[in-house]
Backbone as a printed PyTorch tensor [residue, N CA C, xyz], in Angstrom:
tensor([[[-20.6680, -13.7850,  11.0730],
         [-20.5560, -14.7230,  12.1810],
         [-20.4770, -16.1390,  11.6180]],

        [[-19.6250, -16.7160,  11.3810],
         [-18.9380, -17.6310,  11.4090],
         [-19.0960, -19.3600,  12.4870]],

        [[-20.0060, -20.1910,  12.5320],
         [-20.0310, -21.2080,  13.5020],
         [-19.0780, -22.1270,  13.2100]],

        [[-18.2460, -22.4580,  14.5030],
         [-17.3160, -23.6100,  14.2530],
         [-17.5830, -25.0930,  13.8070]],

        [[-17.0430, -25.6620,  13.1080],
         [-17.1920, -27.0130,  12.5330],
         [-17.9950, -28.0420,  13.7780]],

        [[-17.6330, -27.8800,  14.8440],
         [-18.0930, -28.6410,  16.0780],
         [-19.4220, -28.4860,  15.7180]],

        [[-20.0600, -27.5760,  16.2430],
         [-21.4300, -27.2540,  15.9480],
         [-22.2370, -27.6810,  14.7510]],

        [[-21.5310, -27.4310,  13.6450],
         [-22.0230, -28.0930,  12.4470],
         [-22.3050, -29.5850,  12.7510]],

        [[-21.5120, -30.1540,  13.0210],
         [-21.8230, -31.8630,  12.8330],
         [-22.6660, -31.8560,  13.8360]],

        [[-22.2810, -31.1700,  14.9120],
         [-23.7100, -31.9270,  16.3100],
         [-24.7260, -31.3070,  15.7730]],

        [[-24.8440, -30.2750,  14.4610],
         [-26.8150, -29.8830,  14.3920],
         [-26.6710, -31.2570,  13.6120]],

        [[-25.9010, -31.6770,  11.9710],
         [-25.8600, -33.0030,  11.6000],
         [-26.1580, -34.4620,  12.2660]],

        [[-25.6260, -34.5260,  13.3120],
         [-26.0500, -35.5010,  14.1050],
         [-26.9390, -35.2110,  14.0630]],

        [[-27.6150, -34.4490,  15.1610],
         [-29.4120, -34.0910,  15.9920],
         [-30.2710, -34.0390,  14.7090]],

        [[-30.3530, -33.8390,  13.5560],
         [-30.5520, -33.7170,  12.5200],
         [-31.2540, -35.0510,  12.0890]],

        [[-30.0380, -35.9970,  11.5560],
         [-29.8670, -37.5750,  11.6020],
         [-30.7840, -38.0930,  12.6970]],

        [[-30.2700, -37.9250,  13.8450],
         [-31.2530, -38.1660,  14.7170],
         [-32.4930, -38.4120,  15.0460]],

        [[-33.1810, -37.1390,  14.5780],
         [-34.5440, -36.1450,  14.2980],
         [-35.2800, -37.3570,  13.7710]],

        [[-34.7220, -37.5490,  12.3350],
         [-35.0720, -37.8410,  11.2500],
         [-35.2890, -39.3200,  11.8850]],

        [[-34.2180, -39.9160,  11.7590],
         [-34.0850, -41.9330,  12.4480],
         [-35.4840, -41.9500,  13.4320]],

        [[-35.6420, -40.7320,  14.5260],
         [-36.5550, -41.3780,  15.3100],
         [-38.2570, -41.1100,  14.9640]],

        [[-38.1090, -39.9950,  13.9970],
         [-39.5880, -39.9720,  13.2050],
         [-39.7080, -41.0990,  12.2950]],

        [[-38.8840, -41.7570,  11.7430],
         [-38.9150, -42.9080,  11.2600],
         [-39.3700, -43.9270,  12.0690]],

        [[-39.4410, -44.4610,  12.8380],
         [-39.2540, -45.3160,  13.3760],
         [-40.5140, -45.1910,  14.4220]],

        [[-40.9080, -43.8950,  14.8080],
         [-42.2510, -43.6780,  15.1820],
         [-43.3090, -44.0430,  13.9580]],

        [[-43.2220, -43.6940,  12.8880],
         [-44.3100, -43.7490,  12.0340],
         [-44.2060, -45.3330,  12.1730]],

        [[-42.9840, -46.0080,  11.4730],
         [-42.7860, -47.9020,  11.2440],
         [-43.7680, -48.0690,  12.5730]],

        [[-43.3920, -47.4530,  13.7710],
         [-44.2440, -48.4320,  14.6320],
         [-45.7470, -48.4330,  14.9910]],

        [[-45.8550, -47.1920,  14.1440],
         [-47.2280, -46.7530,  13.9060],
         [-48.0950, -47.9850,  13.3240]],

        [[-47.8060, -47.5520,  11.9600],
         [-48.2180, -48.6260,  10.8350],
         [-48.3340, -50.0980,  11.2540]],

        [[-46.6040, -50.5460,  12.2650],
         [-47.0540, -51.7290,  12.6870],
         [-48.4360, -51.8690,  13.5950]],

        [[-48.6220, -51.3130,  14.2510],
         [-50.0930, -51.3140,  15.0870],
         [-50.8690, -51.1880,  14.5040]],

        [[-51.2710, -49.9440,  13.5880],
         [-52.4200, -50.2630,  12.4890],
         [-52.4850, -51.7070,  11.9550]],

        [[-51.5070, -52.6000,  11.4460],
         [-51.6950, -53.8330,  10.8670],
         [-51.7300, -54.6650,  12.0380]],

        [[-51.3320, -54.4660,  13.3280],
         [-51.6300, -55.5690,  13.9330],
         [-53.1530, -55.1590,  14.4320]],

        [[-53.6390, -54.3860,  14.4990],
         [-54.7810, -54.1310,  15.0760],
         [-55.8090, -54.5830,  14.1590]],

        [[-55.5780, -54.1140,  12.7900],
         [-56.6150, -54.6590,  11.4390],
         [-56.2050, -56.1890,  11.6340]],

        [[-55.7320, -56.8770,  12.0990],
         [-55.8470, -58.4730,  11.7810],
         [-56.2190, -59.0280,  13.0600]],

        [[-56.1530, -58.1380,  14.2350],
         [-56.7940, -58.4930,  15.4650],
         [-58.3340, -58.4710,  15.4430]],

        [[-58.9880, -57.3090,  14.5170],
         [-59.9230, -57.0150,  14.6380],
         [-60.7300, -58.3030,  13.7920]],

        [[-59.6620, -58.4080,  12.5570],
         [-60.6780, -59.4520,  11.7840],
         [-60.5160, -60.7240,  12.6090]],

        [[-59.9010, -61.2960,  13.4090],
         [-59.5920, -62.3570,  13.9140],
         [-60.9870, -62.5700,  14.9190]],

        [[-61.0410, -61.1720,  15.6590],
         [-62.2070, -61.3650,  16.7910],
         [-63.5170, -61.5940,  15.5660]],

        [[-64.0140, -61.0680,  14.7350],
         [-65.0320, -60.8920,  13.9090],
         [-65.1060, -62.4910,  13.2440]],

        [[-64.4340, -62.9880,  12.9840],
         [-64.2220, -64.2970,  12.7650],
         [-64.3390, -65.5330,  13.6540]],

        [[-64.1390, -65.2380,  14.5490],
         [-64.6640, -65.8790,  16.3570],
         [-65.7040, -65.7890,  16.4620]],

        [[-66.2770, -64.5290,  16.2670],
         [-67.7130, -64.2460,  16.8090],
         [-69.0140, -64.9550,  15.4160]],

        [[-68.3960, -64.7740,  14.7760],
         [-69.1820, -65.2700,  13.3870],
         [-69.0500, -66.9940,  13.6270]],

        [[-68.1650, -67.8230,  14.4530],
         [-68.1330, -69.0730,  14.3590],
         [-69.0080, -69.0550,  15.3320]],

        [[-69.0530, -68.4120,  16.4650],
         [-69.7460, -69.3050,  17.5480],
         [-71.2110, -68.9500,  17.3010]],

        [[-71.5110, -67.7450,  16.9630],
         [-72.7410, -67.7630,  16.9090],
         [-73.5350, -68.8390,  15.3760]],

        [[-72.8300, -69.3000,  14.8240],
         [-73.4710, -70.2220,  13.6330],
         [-73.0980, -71.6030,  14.1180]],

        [[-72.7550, -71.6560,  15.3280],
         [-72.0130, -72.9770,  15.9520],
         [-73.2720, -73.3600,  16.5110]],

        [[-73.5330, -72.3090,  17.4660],
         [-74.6700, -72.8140,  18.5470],
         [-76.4960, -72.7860,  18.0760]]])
C-alpha cells in the first residue's frame, strides 16, 4: 500500500506544524518563568524598602 505524495507533505506540514507550535509554547513558557522571577524580586524589594523606611 502505497500513499500518494499529497498525503506525504500534509503529514510534513502537520509535522512542521506540531513541532513550530511546541516551540513556541515552551518560548512562552520560559518567558513567564522570567517574567515572574523578576516580578517576584521586584515585590521583595518594595517590601524590604518600606518596611526599613518606616
Amino acid at each position: 500500500m502505497t500513499l500518494s505524495p499529497a498525503v506525504g507533505i500534509l503529514g510534513v506540514l502537520y509535522a512542521v506544524f506540531t513541532i513550530t507550535l511546541a516551540i513556541l509554547a515552551v518560548y512562552a513558557l520560559v518567558l513567564v518563568i522570567i517574567f515572574l522571577r523578576l516580578r517576584i524580586a521586584e515585590l521583595k524589594r518594595t517590601t524590604k524598602a518600606e518596611s526599613s523606611g518606616s
